[in-house]
Residue frames relative to the residue before (quaternion, step in Angstrom):
aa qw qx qy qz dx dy dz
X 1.0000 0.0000 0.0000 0.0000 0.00 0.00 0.00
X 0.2577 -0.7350 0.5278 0.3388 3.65 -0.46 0.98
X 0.7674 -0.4104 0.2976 0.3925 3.43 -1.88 0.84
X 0.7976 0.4348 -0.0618 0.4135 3.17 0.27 -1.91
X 0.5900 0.6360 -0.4225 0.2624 3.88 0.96 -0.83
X 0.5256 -0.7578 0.3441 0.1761 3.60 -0.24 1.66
X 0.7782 0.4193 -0.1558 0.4409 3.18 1.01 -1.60
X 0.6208 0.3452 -0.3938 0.5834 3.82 1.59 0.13
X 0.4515 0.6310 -0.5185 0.3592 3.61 1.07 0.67
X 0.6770 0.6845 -0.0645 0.2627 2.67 1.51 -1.53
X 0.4660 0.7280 -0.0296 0.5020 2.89 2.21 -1.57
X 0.7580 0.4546 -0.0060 0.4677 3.01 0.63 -1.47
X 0.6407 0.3509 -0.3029 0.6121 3.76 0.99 -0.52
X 0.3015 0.8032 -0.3513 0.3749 3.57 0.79 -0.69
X 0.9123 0.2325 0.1037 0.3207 2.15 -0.41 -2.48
X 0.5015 0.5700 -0.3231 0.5650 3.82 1.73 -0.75
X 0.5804 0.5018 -0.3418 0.5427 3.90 0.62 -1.03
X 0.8740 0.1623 -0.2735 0.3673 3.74 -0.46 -0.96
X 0.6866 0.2204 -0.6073 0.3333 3.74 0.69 0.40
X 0.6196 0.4469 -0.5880 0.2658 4.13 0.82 -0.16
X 0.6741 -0.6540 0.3434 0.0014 3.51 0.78 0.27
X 0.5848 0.7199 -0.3419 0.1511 3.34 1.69 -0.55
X 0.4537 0.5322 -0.5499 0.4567 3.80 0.45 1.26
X 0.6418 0.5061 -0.3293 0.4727 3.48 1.16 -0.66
X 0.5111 0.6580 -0.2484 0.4941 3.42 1.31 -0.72
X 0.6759 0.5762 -0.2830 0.3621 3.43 0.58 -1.21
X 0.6615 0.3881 -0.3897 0.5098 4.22 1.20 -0.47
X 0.5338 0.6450 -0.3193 0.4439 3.57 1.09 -0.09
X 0.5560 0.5478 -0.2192 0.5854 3.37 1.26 -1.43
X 0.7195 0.4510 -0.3880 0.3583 3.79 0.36 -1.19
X 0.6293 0.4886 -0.3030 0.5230 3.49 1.13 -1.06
X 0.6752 0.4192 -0.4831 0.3673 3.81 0.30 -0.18
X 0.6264 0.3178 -0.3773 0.6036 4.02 0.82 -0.68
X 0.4814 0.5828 -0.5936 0.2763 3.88 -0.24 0.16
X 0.8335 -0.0359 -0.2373 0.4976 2.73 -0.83 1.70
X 0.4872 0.4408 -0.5292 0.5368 4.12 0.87 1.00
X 0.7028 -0.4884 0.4167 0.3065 2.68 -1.90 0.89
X 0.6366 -0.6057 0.3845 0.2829 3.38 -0.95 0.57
X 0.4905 0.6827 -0.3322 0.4278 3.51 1.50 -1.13
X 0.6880 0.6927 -0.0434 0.2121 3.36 1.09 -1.55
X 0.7534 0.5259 -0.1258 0.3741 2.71 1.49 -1.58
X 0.5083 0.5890 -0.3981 0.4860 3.39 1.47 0.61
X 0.6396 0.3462 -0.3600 0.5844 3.54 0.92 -0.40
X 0.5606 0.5148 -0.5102 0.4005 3.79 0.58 0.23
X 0.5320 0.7448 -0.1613 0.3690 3.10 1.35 -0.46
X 0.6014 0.2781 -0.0855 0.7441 3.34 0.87 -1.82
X 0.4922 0.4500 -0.6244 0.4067 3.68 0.11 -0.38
X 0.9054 0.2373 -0.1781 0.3036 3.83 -0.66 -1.28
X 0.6118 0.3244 -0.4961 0.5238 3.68 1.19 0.27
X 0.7026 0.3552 -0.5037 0.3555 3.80 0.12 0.22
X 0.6846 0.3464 -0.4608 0.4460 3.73 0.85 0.53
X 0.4318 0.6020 -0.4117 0.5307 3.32 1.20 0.61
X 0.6150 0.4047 -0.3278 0.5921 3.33 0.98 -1.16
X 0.7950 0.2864 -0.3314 0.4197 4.06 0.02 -0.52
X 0.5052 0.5601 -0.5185 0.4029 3.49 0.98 0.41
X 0.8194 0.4313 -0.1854 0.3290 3.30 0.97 -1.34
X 0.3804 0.7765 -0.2714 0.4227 3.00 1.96 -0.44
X 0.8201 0.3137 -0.2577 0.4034 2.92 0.91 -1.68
X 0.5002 0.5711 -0.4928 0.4253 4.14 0.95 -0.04
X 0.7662 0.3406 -0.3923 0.3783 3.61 0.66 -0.62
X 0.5556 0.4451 -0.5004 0.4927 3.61 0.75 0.60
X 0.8459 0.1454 -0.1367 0.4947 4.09 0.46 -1.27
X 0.6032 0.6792 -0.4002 0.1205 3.42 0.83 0.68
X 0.6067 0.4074 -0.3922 0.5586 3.20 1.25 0.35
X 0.2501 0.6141 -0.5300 0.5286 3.95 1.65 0.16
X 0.9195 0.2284 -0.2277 0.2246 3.11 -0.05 -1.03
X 0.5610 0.4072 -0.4496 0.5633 3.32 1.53 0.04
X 0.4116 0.5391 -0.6104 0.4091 3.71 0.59 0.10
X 0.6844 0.5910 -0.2453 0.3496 4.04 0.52 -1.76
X 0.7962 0.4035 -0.0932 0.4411 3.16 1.26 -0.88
X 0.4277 -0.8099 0.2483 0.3153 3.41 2.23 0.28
X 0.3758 0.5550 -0.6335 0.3865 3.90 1.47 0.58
X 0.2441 -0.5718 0.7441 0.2446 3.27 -2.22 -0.14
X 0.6679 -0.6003 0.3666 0.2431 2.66 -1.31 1.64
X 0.6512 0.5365 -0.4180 0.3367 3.92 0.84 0.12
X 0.3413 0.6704 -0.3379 0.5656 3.26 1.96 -0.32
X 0.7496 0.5014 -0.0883 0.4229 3.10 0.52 -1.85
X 0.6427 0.5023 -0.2313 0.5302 3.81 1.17 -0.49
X 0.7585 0.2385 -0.3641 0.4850 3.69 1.04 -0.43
X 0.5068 0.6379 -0.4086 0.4114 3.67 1.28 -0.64
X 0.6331 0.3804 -0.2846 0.6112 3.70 1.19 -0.84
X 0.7121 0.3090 -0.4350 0.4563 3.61 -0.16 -0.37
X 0.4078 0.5163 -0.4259 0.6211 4.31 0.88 -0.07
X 0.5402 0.4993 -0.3801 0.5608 4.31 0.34 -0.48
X 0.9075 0.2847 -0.1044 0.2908 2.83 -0.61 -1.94
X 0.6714 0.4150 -0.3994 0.4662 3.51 0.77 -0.31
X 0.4932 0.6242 -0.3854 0.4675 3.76 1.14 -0.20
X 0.7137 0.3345 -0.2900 0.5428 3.30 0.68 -1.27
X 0.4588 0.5672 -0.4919 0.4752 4.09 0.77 -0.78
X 0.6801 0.6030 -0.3391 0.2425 3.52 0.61 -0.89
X 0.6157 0.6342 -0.0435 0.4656 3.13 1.41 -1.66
X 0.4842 0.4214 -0.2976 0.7067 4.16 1.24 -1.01
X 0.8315 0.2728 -0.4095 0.2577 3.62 -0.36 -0.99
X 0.8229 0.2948 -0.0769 0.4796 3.62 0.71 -0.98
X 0.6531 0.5445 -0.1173 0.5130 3.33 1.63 0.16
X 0.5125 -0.6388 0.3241 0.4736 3.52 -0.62 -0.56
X 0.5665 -0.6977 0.1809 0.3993 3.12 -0.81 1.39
X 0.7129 0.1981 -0.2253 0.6339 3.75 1.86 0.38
X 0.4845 -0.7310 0.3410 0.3387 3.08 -0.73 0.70
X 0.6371 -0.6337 0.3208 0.2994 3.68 -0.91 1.57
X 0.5828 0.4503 -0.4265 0.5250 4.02 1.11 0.10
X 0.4497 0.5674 -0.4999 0.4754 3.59 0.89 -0.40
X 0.9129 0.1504 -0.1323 0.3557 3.56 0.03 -1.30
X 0.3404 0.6545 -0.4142 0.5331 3.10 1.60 0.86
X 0.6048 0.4806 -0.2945 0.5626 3.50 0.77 -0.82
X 0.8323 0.3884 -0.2416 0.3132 3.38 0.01 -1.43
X 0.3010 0.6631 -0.4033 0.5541 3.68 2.13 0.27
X 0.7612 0.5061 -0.2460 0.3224 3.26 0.00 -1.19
X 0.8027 -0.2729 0.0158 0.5301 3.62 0.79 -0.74
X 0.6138 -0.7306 0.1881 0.2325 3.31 -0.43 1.92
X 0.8881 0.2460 -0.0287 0.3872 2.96 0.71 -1.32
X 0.4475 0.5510 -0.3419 0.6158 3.22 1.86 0.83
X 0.3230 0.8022 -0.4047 0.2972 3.21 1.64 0.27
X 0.6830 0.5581 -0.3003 0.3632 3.13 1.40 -2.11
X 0.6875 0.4468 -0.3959 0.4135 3.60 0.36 -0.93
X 0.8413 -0.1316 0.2266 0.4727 3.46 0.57 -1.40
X 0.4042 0.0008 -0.9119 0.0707 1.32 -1.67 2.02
X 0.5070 0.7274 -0.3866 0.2538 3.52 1.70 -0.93
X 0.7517 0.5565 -0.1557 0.3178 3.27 0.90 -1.03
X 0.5763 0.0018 0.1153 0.8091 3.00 1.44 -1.69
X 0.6474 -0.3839 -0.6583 -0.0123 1.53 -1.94 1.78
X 0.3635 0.7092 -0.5750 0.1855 3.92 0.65 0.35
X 0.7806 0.4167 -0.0404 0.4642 3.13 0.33 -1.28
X 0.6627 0.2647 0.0249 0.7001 3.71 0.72 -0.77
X 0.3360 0.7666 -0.5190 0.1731 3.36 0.27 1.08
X 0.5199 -0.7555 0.2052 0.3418 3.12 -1.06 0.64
X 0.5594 0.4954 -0.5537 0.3675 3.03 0.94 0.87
X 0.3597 0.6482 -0.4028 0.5369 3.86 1.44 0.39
X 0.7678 0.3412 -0.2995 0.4520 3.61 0.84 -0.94
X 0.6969 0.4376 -0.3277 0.4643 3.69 1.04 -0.40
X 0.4334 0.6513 -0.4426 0.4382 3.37 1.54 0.19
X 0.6835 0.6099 -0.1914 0.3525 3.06 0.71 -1.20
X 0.7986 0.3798 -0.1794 0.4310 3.00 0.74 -1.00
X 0.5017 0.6667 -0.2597 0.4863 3.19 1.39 -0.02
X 0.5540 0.5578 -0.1860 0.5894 3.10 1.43 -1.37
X 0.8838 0.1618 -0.2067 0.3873 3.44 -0.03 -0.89
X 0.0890 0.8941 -0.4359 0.0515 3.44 0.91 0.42
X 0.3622 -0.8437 0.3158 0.2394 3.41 -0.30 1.36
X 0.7362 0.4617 -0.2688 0.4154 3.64 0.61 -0.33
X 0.6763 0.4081 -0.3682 0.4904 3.16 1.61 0.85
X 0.7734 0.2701 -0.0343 0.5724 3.44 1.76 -0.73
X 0.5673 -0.6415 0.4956 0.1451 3.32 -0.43 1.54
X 0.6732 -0.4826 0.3673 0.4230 3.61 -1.36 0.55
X 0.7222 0.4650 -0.3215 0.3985 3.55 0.39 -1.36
X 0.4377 0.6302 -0.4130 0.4907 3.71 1.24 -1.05
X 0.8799 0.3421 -0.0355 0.3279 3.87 -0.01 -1.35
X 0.3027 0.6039 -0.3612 0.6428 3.00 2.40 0.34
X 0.7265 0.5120 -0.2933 0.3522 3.40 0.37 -1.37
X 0.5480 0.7557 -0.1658 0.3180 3.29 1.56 -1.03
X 0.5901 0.5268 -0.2261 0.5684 3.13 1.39 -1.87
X 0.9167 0.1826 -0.2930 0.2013 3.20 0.07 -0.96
X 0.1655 0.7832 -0.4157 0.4318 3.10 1.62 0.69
X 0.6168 0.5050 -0.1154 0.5926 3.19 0.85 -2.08
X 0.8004 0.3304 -0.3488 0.3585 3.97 -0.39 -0.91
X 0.5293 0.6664 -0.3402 0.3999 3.61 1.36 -0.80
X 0.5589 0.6679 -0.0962 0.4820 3.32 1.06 -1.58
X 0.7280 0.3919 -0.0876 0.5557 3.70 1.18 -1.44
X 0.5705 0.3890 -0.4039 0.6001 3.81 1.24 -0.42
X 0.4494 0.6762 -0.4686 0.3482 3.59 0.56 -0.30
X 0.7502 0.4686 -0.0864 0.4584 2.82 0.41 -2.27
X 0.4912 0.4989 -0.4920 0.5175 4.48 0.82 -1.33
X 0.7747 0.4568 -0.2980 0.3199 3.80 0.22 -1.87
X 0.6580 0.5031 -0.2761 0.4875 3.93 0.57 -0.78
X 0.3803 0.7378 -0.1710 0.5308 3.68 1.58 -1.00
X 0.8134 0.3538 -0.0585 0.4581 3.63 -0.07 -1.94
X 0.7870 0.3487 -0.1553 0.4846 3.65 0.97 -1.25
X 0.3864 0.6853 -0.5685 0.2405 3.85 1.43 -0.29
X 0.5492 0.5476 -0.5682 0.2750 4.14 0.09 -0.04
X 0.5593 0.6420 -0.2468 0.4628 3.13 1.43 -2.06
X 0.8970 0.2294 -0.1307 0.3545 3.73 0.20 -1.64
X 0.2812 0.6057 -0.4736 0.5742 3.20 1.76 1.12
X 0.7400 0.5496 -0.1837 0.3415 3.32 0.33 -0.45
X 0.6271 0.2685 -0.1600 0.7135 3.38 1.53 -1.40
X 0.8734 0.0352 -0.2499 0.4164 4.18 -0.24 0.02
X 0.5570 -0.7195 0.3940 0.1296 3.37 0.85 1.03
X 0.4337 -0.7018 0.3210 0.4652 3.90 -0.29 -0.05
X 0.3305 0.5556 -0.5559 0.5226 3.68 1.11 1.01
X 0.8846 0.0815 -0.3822 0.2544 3.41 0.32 -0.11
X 0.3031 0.7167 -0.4753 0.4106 3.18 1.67 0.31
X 0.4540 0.5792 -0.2709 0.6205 3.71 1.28 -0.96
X 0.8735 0.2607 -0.2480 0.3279 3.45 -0.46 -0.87
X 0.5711 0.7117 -0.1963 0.3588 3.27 1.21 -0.03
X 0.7679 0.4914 -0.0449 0.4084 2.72 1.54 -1.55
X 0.7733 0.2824 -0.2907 0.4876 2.83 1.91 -0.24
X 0.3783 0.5258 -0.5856 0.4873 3.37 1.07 1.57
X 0.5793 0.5281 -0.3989 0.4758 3.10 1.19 0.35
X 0.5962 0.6940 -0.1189 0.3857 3.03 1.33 -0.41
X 0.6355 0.4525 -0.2412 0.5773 3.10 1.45 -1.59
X 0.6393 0.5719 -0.3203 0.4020 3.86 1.29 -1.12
X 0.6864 0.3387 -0.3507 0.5396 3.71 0.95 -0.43
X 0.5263 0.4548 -0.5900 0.4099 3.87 0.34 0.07
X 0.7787 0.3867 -0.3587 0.3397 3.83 0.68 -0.50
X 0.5101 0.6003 -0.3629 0.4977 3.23 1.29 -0.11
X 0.6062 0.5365 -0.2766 0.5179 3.74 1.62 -0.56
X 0.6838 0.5074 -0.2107 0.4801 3.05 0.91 -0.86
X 0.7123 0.2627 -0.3545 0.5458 3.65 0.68 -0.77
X 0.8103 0.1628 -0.4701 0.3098 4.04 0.49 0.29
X 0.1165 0.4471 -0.7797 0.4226 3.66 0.55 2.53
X 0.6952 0.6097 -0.2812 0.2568 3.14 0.33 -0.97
X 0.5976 0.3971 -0.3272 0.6149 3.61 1.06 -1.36
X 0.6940 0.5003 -0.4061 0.3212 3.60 0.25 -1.21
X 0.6683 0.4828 -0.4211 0.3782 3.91 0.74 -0.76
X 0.6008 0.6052 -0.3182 0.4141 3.63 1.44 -0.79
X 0.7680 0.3410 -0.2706 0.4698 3.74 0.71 -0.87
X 0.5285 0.4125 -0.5402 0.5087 3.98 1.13 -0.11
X 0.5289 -0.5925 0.5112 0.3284 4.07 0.85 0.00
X 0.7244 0.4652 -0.4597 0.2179 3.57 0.40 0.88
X 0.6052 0.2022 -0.4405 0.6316 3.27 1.32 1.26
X 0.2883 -0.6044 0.7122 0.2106 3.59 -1.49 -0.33
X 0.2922 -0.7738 0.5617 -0.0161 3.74 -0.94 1.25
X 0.2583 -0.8458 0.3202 0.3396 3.35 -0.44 -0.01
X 0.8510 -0.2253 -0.0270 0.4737 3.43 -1.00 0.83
X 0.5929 0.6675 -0.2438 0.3787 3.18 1.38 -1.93
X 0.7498 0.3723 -0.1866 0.5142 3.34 -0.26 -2.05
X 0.2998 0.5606 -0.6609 0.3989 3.71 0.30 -0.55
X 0.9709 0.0670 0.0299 0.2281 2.24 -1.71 -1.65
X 0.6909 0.3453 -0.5796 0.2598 3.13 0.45 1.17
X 0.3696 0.6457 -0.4999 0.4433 3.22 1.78 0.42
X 0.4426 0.6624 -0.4192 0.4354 3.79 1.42 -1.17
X 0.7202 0.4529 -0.2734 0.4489 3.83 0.37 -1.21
X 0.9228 0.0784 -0.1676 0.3378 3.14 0.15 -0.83
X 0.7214 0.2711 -0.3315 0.5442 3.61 1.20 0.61
């Protein structure tokens, strides 16, 4: 993926936005300051996107290391993850736009919320972590390529601190009908993003051949 190429920048935020999700996140968030002092509810915040940010951080550096250590190929690793993501795509669309133990958990003890559930698995989900690695897939993208990534990925996460900080404000104007309704156009958009990397993933284990087209935009985003 060249550094600078706008329209696989584009692809790529996209694609980081709709699986971390940070509007779905945002009824989860409500249940973690419930019942903290208000003063607070900003460091609950940076609390769960900067261990999100060092969770996900750390797959895009050792996460294909480690499926490398463990001898899968990342096309194995492209449909088993796209088989995830379209499951979990499933759940936002016909489900809740988080799953109801997320904000069960984050009931239970407030201010252990930030790490978890808000953090893991809302925010840092695991479809966010098999994104990643997909995204940064060594034996197609060079270091600087997978630089470009992080900060793809961290942009994506100031998003989420910034959506996070204002969720009282945007409680107010779309209410959780549309936080709901959102999440699962976000939803229908990651089942196809799931679907097209079964798809890349059947093409590089060599049992189909795509054309030229879909390639290279499965190439981008899986």
């Amino acid at each position: 993926m060249p550094a600078l190429d706008l329209t696989s920048l584009l692809r790529e935020f996209i694609t980081l936005f709709v699986v971390i999700d940070p509007i779905g996140s945002l009824p989860v968030y409500f249940f973690a300051v419930a019942g903290v002092p208000a003063a607070l509810h900003w460091k609950i915040a940076m609390r769960a996107v900067a261990v999100a940010a060092g969770v996900l951080l750390a797959f895009l550096v050792a996460g294909q290391l480690l499926m490398d250590t463990l001898g899968l190929r990342l096309g194995s690793f492209q449909i088993a993850g796209g088989i995830i993501l379209f499951l979990f795509a499933l759940t936002m669309i016909f489900g809740d736009s988080k799953p109801a133990k997320e904000i069960e958990e984050a009931e239970r003890d407030h201010m252990a919320g930030a790490v978890f559930p808000l953090a893991m698995p809302s925010i840092a989900s695991p479809g966010a972590m098999l994104a990643i690695v997909i995204l940064t897939d060594n034996n197609r993208n060079s270091i600087p390529d997978q630089a470009v990534t992080a900060v793809v990925l961290m942009a994506v996460l100031a998003v989420t601190l910034v959506l996070l900080l204002l969720a009282a404000r945007l409680k107010r104007v779309i209410g959780l009908t549309g936080t709901s309704i959102i999440s699962r156009v976000m939803g229908i958009i990651l089942a196809t993003v799931a679907v097209d990397n079964v798809l890349g993933g059947f093409e590089a284990v060599g049992l189909i051949t795509l054309p030229q087209v879909e390639s290279s935009v499965l190439e981008i985003e899986g």
